[in-house]
C-alpha positions in Angstrom: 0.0 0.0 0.0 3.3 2.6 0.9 4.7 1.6 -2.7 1.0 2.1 -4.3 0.9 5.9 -2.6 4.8 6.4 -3.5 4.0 6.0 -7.3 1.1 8.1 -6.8 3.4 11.0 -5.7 6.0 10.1 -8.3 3.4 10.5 -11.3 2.2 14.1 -9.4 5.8 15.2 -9.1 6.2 14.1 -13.1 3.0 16.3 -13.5 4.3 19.5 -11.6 7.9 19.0 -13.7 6.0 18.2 -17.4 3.2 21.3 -16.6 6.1 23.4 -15.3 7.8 23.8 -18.9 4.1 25.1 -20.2 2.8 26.9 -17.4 4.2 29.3 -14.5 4.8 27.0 -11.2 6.2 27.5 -7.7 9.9 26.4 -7.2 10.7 25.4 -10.7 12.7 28.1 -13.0 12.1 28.2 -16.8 15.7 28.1 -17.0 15.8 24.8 -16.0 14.3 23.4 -18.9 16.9 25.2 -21.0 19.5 23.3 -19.4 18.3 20.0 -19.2 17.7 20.1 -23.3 20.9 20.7 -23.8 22.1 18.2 -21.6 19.9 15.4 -23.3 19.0 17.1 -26.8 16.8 14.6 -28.2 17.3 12.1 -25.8 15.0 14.1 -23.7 12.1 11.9 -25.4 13.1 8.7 -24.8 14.3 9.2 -20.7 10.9 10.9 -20.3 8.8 8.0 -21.7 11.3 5.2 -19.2 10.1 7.5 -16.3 6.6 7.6 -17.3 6.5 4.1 -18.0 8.6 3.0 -14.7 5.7 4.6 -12.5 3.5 2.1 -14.5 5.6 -0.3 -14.0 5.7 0.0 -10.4 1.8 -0.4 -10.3 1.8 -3.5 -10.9 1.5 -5.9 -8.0 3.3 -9.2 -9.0 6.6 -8.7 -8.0 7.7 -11.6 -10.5 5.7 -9.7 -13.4 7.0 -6.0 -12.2 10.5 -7.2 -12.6 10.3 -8.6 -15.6 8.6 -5.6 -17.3 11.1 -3.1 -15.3 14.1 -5.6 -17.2 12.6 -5.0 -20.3 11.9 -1.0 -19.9 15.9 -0.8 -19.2 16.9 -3.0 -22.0 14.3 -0.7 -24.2 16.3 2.1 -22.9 19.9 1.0 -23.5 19.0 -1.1 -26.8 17.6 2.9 -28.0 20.9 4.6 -26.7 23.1 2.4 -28.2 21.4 2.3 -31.7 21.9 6.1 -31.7 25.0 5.6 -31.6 25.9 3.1 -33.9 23.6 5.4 -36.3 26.1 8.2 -35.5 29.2 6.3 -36.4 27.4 4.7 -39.4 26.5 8.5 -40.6 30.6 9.2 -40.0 31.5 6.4 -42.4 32.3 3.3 -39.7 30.4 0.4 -41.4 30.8 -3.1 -40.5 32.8 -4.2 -43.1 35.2 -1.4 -43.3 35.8 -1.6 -39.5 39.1 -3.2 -38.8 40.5 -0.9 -41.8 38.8 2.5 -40.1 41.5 4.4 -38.3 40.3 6.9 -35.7 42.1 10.2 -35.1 41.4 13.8 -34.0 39.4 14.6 -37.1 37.5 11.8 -37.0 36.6 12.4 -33.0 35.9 16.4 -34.0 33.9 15.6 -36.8 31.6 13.1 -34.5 31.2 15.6 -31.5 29.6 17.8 -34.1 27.3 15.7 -36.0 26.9 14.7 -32.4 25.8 18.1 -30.9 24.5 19.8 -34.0 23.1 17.5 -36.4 21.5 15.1 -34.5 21.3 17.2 -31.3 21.7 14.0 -29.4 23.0 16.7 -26.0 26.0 17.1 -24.1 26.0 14.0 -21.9 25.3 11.4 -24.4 27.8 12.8 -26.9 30.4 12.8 -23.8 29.6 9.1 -23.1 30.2 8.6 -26.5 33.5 11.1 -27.1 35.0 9.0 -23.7 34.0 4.9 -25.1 35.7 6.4 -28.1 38.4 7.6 -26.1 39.3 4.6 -24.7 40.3 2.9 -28.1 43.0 5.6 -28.3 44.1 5.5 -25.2 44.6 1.8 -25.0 46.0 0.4 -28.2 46.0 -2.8 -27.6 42.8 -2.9 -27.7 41.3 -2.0 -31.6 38.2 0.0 -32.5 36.6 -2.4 -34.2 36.5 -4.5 -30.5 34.2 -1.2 -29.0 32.2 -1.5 -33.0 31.7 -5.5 -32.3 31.0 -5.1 -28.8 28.3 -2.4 -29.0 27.0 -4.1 -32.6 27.0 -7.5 -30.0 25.5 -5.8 -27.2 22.5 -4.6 -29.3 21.7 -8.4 -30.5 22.0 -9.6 -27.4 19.3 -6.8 -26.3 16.6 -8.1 -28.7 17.7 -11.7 -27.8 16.7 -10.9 -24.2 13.6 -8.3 -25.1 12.1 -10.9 -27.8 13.7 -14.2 -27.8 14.0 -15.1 -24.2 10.3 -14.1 -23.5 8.8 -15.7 -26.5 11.5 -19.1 -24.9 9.2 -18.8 -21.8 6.3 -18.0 -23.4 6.6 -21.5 -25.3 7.8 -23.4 -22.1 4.5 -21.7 -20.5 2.5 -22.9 -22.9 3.8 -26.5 -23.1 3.4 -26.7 -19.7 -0.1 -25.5 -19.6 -0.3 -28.0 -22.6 0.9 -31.0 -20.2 -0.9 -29.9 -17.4 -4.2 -29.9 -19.7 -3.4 -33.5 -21.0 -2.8 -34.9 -17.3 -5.9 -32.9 -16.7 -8.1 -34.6 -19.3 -6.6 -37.8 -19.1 -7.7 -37.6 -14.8 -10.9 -36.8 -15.8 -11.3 -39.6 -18.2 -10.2 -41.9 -15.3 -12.6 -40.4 -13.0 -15.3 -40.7 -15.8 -14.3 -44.1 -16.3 -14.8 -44.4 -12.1 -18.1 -42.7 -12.1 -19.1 -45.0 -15.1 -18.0 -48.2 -13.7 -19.7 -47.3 -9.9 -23.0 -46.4 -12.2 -22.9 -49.4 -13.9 -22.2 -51.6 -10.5 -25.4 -49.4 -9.0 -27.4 -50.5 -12.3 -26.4 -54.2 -11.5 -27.4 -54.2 -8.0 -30.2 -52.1 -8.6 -31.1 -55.2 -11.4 -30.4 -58.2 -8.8 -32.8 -56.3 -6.1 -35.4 -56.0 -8.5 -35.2 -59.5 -10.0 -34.8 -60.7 -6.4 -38.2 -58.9 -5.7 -39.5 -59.9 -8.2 -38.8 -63.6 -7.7 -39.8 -62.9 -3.7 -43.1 -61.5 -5.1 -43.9 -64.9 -7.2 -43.0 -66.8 -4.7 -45.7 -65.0 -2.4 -47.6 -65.3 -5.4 -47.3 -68.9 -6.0 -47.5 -69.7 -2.4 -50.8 -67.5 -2.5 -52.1 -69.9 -5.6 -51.1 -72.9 -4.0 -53.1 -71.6 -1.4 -56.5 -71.4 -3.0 -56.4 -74.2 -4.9 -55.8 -76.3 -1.3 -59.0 -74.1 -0.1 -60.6 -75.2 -3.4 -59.7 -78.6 -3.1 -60.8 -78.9 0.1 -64.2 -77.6 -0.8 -64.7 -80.0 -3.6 -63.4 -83.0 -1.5 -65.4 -82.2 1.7 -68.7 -82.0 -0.8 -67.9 -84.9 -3.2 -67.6 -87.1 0.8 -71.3 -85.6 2.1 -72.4 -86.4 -0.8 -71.6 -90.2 -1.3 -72.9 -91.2 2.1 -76.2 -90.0 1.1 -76.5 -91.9 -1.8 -75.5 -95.4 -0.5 -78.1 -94.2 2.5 -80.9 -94.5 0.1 -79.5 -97.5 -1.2 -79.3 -99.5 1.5 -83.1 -97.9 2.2 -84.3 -99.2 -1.0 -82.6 -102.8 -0.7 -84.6 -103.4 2.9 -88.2 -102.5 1.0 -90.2 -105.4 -0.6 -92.1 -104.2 -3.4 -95.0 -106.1 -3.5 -97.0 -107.0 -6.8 -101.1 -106.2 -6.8 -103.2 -108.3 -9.8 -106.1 -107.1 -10.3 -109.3 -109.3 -12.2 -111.3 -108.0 -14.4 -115.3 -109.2 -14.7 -116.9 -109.5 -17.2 
């Protein structure tokens, strides 16, 4: 929260500095302005914009992801400074292939301080950086100018190595790793669908076997039920068919003790 309100000032104290060049302010001269463009000439853009853009920076509240963005704004910064100046020198006649031949002497260090300062207004400091890396070649000559050329033509590769090529290198390990984790994902899921599928189909069994043992408990009631009434029906028929048969050889045995008797009767005449 103290770093959130410290960038908060920082962007009003950029505010008061940028509206001081157009407007009258408190405690800033006009002269200052002066001064600071020749100091910087043209360069005044670029250092403007890395301040702007490092408040940004420094709202952001991944300390991983502020890091890496405040890398690149540097490399940004130093990958612009040094292709000024391998412009420069291009613009004085130092090319790549005519390097190691390019000899380097007063002239040559008077004519690049003045398309320095006046033609590209690049300001006093950067052309003093430059004036002094040049100065070192000719004051240690054991070491050539082309070694300061190759080094700063190196150093500029190796800048859009580490501003493109290293984050698109961990971009692609991101995204085969989100790629892995997707296909362990997928294939857990098919093994818990293949879980949940098998458990279903065990519940579909045993939900079959209750019901077909219900059902065979049900005709067994059933059948016991059937059995039942046809006993009771049996029964019926049995006990009639016996109360029956008595009376019948009753009224035999009646009939066999009577002695039927014949009557003849005579007609007169």
């Amino acid at each position: 929260m103290k770093r959130i309100k410290f960038v908060y000032i920082y962007f009003l104290f950029l505010l008061y500095l940028i509206g001081g060049y157009f407007v009258n302010v408190p405690f800033i001269d006009k002269g200052i302005y002066e001064t600071i463009y020749k100091y910087l000439g043209i360069m005044l853009i670029p250092t403007l914009l890395f301040f702007i853009l490092y408040g940004f920076v420094f709202l952001i509240t991944d300390k991983k992801l502020r890091f890496f963005w405040e890398l690149r704004l540097y490399y940004i910064f130093i990958f612009f400074i040094i292709g000024v100046y391998l412009y420069i020198l291009f613009s004085s006649g130092v090319y790549f292939i005519n390097v190691k031949t390019f000899e380097i002497n007063d002239e040559f260090l008077k004519n690049l301080i003045n398309k320095s300062l006046f033609e590209y207004n690049i300001g006093y400091l950067p052309t003093y950086i430059l004036y002094e890396l040049m100065n070192i070649c000719l004051k240690f000559n054991q070491y050539p100018f082309y070694y300061f050329y190759y080094f700063l033509t190196g150093f500029e590769i190796f800048l859009i190595v580490l501003m493109i090529f290293t984050p698109m290198r961990r971009s692609i390990k991101k995204s085969n790793a989100r790629r892995r984790k997707e296909r362990q994902r997928a294939k857990i899921e098919a093994e818990l669908m293949e879980q949940i599928k098998i458990k279903e189909d065990l519940e579909r069994l045993e939900a079959l076997k209750i019901q077909k043992h219900k059902k065979m408990k049900e005709d067994a009631i059933k059948k016991k039920a059937d059995n039942f009434e046809k006993m009771k029906k049996y029964k019926k028929t049995s006990r009639k068919k016996s109360n029956e048969k008595p009376l019948g050889e009753e009224i035999q045995n009646r009939m066999g003790k009577v002695v039927l008797q014949k009557t003849v009767t005579i007609e007169e005449d």
